[in-house]
PQR file with spaces between the fields and no chain letter, atoms N, CA, C, O and H, PARSE charges and radii, in Angstrom:
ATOM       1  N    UNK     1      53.028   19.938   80.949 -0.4000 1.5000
ATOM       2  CA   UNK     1      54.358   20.177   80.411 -0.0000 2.0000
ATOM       3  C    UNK     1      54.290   20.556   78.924  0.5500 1.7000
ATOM       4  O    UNK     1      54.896   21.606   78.711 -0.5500 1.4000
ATOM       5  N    UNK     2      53.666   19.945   77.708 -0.4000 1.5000
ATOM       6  CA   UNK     2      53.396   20.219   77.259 -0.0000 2.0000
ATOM       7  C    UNK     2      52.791   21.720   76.468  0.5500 1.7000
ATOM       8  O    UNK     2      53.070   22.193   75.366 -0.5500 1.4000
ATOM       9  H    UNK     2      53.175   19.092   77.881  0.4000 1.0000
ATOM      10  N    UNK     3      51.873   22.195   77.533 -0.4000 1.5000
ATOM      11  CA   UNK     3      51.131   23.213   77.223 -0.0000 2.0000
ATOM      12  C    UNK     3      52.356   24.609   77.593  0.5500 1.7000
ATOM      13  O    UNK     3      52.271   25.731   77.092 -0.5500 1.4000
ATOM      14  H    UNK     3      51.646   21.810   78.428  0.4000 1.0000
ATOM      15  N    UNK     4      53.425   24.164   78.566 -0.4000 1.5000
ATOM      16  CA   UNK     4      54.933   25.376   78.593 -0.0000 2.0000
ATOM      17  C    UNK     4      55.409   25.137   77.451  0.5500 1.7000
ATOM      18  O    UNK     4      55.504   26.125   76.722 -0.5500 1.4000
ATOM      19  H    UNK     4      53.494   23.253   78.973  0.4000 1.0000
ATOM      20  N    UNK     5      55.864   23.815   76.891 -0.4000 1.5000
ATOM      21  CA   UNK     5      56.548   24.024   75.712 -0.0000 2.0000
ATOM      22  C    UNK     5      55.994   24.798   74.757  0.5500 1.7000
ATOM      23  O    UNK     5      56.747   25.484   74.064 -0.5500 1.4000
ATOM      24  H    UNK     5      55.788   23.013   77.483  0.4000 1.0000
ATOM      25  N    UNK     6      54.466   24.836   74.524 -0.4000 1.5000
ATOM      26  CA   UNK     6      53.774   25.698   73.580 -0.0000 2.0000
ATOM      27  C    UNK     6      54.202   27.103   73.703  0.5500 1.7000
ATOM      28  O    UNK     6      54.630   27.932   72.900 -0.5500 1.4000
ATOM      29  H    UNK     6      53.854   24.279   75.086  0.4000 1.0000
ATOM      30  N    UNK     7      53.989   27.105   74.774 -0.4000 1.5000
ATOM      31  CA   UNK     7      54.172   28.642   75.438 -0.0000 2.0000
ATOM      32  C    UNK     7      55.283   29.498   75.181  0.5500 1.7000
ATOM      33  O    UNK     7      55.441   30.679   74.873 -0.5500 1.4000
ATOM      34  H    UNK     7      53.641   26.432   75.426  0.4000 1.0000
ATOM      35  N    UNK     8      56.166   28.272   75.467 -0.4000 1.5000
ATOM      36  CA   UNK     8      57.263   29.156   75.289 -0.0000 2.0000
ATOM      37  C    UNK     8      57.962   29.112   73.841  0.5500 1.7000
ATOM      38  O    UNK     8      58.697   30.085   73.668 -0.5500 1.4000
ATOM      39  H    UNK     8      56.038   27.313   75.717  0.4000 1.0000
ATOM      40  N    UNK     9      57.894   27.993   72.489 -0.4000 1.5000
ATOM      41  CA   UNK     9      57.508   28.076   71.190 -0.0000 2.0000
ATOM      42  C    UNK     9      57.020   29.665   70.880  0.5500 1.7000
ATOM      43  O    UNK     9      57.752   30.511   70.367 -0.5500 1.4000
ATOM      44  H    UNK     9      57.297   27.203   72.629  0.4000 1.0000
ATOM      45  N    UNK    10      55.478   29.906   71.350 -0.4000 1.5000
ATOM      46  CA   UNK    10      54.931   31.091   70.801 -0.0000 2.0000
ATOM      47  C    UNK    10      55.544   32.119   71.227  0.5500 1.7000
ATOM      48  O    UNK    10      55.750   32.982   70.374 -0.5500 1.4000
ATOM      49  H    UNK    10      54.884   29.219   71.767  0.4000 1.0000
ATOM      50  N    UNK    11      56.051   32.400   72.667 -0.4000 1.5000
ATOM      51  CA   UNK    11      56.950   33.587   72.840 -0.0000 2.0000
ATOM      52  C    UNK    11      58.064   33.600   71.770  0.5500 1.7000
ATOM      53  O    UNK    11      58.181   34.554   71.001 -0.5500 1.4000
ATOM      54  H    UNK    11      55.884   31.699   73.360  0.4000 1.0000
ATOM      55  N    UNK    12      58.684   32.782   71.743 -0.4000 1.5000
ATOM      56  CA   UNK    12      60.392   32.627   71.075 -0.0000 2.0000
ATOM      57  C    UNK    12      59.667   32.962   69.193  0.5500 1.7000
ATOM      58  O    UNK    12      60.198   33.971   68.727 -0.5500 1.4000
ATOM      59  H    UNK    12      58.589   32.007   72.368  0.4000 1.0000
ATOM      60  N    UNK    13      58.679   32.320   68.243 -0.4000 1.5000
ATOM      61  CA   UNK    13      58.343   32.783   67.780 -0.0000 2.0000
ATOM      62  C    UNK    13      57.835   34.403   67.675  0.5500 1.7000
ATOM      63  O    UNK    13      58.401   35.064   66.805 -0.5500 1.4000
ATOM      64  H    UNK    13      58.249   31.501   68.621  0.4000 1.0000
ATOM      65  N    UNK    14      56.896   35.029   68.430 -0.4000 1.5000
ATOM      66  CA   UNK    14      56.553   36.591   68.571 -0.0000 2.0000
ATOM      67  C    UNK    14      57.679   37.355   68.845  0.5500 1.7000
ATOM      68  O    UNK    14      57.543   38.571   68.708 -0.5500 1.4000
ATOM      69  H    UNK    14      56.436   34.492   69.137  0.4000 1.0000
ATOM      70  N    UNK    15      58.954   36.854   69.263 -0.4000 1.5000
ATOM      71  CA   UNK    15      60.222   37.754   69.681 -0.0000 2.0000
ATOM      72  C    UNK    15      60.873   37.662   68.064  0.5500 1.7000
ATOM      73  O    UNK    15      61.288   38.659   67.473 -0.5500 1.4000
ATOM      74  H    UNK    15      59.064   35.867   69.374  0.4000 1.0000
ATOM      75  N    UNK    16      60.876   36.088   67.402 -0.4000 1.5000
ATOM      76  CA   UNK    16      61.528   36.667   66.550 -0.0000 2.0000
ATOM      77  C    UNK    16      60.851   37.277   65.332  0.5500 1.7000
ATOM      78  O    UNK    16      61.431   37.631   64.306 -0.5500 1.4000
ATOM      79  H    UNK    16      60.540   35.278   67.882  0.4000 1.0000
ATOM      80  N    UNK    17      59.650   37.348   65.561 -0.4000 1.5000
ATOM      81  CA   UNK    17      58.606   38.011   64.339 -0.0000 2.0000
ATOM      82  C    UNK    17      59.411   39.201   64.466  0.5500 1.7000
ATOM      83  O    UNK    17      60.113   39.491   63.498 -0.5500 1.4000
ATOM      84  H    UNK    17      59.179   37.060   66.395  0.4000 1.0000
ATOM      85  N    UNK    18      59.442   40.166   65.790 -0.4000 1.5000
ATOM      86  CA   UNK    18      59.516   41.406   66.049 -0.0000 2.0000
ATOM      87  C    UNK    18      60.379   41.397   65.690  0.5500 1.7000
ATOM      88  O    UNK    18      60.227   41.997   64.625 -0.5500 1.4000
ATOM      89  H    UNK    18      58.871   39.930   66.577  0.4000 1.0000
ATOM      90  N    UNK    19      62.080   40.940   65.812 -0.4000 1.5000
ATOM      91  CA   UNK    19      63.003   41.186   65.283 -0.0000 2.0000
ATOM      92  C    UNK    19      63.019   41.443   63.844  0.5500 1.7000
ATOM      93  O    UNK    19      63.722   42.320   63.343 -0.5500 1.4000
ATOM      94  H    UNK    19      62.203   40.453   66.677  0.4000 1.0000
ATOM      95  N    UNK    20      62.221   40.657   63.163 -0.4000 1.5000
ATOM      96  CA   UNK    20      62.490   39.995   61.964 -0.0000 2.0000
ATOM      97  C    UNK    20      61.558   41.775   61.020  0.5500 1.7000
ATOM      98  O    UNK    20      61.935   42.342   59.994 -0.5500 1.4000
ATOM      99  H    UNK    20      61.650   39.945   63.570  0.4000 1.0000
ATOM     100  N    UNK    21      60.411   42.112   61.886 -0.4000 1.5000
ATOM     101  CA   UNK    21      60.122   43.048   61.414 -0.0000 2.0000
ATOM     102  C    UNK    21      60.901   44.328   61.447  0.5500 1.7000
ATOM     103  O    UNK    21      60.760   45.170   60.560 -0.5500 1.4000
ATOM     104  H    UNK    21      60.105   41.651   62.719  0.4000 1.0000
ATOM     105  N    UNK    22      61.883   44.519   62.655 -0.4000 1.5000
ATOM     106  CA   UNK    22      62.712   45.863   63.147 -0.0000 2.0000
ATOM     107  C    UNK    22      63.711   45.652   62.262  0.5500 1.7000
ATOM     108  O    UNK    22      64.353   46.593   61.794 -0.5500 1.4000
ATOM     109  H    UNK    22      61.997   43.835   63.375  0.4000 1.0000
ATOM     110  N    UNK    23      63.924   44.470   61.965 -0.4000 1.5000
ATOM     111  CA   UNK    23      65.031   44.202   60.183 -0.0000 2.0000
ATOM     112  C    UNK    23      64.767   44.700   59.013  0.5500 1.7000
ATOM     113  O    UNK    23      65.639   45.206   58.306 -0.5500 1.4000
ATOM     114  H    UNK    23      63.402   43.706   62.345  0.4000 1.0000
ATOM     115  N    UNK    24      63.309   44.593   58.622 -0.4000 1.5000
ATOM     116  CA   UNK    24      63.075   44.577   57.495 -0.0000 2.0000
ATOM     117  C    UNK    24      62.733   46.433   57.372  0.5500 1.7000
ATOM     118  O    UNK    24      62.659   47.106   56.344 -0.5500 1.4000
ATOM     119  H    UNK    24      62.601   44.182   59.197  0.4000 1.0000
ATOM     120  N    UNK    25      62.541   46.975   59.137 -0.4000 1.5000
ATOM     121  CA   UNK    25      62.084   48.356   59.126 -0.0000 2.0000
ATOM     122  C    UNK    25      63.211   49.031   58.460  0.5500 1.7000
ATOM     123  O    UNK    25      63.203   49.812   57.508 -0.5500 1.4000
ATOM     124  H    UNK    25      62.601   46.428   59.972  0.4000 1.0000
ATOM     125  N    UNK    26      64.214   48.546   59.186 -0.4000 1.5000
ATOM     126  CA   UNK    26      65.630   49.083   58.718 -0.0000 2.0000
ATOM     127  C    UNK    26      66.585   49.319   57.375  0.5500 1.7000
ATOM     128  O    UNK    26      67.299   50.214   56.922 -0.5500 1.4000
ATOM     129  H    UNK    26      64.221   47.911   59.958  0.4000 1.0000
ATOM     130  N    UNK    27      66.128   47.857   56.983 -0.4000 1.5000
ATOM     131  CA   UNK    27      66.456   47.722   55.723 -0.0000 2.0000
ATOM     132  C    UNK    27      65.688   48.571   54.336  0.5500 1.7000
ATOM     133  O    UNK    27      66.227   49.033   53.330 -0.5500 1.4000
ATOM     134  H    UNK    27      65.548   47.131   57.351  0.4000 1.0000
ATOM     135  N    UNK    28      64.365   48.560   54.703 -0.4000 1.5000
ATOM     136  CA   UNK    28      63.853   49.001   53.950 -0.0000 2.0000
ATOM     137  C    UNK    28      64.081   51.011   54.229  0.5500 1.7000
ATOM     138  O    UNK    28      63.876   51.853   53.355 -0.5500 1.4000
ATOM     139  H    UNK    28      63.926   48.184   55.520  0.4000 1.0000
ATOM     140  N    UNK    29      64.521   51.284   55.616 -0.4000 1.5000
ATOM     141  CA   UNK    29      64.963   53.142   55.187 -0.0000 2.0000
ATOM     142  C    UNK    29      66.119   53.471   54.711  0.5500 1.7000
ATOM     143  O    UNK    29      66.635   54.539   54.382 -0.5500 1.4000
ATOM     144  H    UNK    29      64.687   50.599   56.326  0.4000 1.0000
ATOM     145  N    UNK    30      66.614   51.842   54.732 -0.4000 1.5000
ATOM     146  CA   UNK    30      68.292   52.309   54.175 -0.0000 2.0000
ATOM     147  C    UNK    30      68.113   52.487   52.380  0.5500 1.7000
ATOM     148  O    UNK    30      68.576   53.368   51.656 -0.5500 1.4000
ATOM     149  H    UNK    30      66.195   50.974   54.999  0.4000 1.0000
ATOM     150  N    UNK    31      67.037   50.974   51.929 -0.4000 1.5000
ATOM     151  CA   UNK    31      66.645   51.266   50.523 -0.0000 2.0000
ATOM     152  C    UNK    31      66.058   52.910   50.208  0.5500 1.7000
ATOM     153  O    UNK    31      66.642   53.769   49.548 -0.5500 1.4000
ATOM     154  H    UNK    31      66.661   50.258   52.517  0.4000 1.0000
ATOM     155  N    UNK    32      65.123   52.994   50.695 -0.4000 1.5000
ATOM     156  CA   UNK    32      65.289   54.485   50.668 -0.0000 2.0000
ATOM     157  C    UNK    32      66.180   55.630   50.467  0.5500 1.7000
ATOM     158  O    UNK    32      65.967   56.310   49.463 -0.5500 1.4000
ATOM     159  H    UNK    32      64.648   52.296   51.232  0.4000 1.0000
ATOM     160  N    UNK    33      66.990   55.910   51.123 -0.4000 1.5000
ATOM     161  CA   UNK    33      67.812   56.899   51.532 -0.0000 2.0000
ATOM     162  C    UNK    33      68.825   56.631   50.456  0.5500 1.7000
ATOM     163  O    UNK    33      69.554   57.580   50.168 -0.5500 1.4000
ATOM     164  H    UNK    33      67.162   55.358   51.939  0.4000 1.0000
ATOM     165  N    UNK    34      69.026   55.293   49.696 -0.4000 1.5000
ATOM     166  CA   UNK    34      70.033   55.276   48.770 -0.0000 2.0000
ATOM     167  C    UNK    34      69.405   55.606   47.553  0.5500 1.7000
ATOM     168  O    UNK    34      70.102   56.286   46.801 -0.5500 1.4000
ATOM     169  H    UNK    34      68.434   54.522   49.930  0.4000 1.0000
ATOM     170  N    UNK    35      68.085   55.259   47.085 -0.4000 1.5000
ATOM     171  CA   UNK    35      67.469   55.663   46.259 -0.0000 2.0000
ATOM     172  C    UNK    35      67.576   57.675   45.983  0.5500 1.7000
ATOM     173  O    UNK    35      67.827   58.192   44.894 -0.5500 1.4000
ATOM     174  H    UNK    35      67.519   54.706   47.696  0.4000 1.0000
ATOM     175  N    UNK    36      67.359   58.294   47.040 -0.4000 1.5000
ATOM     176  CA   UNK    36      67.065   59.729   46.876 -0.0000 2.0000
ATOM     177  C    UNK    36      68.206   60.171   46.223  0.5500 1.7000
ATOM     178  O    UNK    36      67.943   61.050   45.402 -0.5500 1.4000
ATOM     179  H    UNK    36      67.155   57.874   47.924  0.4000 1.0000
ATOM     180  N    UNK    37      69.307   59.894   46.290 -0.4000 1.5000
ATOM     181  CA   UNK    37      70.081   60.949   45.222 -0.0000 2.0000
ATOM     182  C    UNK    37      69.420   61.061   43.572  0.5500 1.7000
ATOM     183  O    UNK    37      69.244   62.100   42.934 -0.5500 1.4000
ATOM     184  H    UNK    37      69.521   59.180   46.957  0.4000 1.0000
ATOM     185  N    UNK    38      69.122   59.611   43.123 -0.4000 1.5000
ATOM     186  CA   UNK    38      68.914   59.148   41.844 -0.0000 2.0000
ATOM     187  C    UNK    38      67.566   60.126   41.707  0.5500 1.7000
ATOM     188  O    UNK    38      67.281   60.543   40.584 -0.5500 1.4000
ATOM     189  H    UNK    38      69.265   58.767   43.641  0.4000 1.0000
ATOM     190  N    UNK    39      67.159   60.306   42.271 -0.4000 1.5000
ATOM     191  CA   UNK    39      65.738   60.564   41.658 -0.0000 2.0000
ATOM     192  C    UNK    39      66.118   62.484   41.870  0.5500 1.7000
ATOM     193  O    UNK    39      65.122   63.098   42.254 -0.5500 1.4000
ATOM     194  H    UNK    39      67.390   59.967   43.183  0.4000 1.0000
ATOM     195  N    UNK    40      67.156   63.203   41.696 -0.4000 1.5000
ATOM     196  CA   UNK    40      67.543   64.431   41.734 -0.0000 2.0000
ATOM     197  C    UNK    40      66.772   64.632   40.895  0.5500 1.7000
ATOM     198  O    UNK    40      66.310   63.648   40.316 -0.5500 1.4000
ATOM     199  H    UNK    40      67.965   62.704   41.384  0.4000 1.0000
ATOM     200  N    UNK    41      66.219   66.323   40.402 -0.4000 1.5000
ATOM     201  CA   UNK    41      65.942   66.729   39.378 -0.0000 2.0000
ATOM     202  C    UNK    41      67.227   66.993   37.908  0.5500 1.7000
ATOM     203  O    UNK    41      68.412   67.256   38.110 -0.5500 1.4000
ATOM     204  H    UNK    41      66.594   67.122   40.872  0.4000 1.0000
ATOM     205  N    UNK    42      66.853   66.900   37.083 -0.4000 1.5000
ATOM     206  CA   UNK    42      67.523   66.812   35.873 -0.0000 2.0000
ATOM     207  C    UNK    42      67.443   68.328   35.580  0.5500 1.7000
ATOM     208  O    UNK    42      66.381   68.847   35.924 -0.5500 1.4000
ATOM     209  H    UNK    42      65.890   66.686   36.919  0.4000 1.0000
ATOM     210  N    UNK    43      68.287   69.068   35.058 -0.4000 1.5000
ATOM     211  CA   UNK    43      68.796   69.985   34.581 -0.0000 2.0000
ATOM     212  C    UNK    43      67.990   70.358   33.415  0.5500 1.7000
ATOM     213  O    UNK    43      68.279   69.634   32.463 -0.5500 1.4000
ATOM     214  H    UNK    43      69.150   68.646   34.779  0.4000 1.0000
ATOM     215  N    UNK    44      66.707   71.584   33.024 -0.4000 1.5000
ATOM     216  CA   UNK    44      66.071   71.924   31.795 -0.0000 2.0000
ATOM     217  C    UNK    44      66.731   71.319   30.827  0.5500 1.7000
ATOM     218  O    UNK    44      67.962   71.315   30.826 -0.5500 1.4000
ATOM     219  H    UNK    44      66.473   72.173   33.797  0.4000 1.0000
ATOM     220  N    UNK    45      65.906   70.641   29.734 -0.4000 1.5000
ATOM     221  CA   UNK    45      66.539   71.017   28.648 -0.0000 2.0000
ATOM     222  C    UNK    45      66.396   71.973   27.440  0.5500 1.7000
ATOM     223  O    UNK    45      65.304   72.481   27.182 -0.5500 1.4000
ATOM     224  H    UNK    45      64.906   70.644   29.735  0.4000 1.0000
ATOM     225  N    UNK    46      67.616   72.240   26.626 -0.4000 1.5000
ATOM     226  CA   UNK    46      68.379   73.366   25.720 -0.0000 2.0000
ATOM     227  C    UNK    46      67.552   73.205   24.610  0.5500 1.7000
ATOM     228  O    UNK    46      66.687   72.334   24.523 -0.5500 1.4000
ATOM     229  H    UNK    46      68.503   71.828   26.836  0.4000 1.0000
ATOM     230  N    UNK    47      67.788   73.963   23.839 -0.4000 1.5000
ATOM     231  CA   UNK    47      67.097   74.401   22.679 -0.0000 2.0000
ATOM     232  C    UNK    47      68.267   73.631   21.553  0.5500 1.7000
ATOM     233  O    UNK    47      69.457   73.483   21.830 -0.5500 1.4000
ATOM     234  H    UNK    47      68.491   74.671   23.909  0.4000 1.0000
ATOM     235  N    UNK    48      67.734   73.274   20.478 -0.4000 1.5000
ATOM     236  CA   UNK    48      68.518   72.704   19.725 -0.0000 2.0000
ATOM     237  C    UNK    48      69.279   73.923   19.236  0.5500 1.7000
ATOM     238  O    UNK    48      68.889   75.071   19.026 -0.5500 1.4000
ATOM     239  H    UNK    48      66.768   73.394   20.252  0.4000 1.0000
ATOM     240  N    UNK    49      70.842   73.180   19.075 -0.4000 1.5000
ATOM     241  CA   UNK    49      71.903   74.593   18.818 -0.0000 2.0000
ATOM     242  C    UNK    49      71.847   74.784   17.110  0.5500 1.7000
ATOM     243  O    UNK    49      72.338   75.839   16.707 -0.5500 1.4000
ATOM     244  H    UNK    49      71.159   72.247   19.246  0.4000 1.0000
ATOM     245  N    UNK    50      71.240   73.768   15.987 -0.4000 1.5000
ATOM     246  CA   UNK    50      71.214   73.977   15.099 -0.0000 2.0000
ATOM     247  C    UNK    50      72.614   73.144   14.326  0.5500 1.7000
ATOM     248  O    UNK    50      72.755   71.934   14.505 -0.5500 1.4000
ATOM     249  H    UNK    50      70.841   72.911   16.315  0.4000 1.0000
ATOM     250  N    UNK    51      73.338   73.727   13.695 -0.4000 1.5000
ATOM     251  CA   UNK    51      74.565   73.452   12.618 -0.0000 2.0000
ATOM     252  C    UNK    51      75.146   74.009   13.754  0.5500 1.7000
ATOM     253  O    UNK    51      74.671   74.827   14.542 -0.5500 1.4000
ATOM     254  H    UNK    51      73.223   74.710   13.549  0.4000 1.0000
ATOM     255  N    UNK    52      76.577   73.290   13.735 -0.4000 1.5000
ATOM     256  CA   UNK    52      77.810   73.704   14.861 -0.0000 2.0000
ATOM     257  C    UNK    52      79.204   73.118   13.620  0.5500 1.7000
ATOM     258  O    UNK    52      79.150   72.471   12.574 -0.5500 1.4000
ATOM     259  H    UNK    52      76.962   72.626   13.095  0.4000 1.0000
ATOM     260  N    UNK    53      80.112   73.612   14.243 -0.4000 1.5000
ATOM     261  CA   UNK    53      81.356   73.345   13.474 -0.0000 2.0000
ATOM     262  C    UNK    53      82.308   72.721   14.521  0.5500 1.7000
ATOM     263  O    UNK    53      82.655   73.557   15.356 -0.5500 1.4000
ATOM     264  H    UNK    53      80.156   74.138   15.093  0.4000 1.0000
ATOM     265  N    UNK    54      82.892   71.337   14.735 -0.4000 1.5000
ATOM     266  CA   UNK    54      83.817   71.020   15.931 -0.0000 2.0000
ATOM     267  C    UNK    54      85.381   71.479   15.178  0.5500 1.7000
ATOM     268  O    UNK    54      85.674   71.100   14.044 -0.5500 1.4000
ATOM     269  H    UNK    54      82.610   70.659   14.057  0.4000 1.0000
ATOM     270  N    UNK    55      86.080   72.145   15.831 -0.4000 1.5000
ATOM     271  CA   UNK    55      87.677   72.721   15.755 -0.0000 2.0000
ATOM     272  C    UNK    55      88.747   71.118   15.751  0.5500 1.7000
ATOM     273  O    UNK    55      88.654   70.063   16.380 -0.5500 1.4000
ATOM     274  H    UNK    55      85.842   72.453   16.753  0.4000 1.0000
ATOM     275  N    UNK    56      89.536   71.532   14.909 -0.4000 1.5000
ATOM     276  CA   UNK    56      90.391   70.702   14.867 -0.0000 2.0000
ATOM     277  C    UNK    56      91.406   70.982   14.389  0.5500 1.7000
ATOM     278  O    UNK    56      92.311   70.149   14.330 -0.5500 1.4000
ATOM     279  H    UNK    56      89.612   72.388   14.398  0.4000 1.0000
């Protein structure tokens, strides 16, 4: 009797490993996918315009 309870311990453990990994699969492409906008390329930058005058 004993040696079922083990048994079935280690199944119920290995089921929830797997879950626990198909979580973390998930989670971690969602971190992803939110990350990619941020990392866009940035726009050249300009040449210094020098002396400017602002209107007022």
């Amino acid at each position: 009797m004993v040696r079922t309870a083990g048994n079935d311990l280690e199944e119920a453990y290995l089921e929830f490993m797997g879950e626990l990994e198909e979580y973390y699969e998930k989670e971690t492409a969602k971190a992803e996918d939110r990350a990619k906008p941020s990392q866009r390329k940035l726009p050249p930058k300009q040449k210094d315009p020098g002396t400017f005058t602002v209107p007022f």
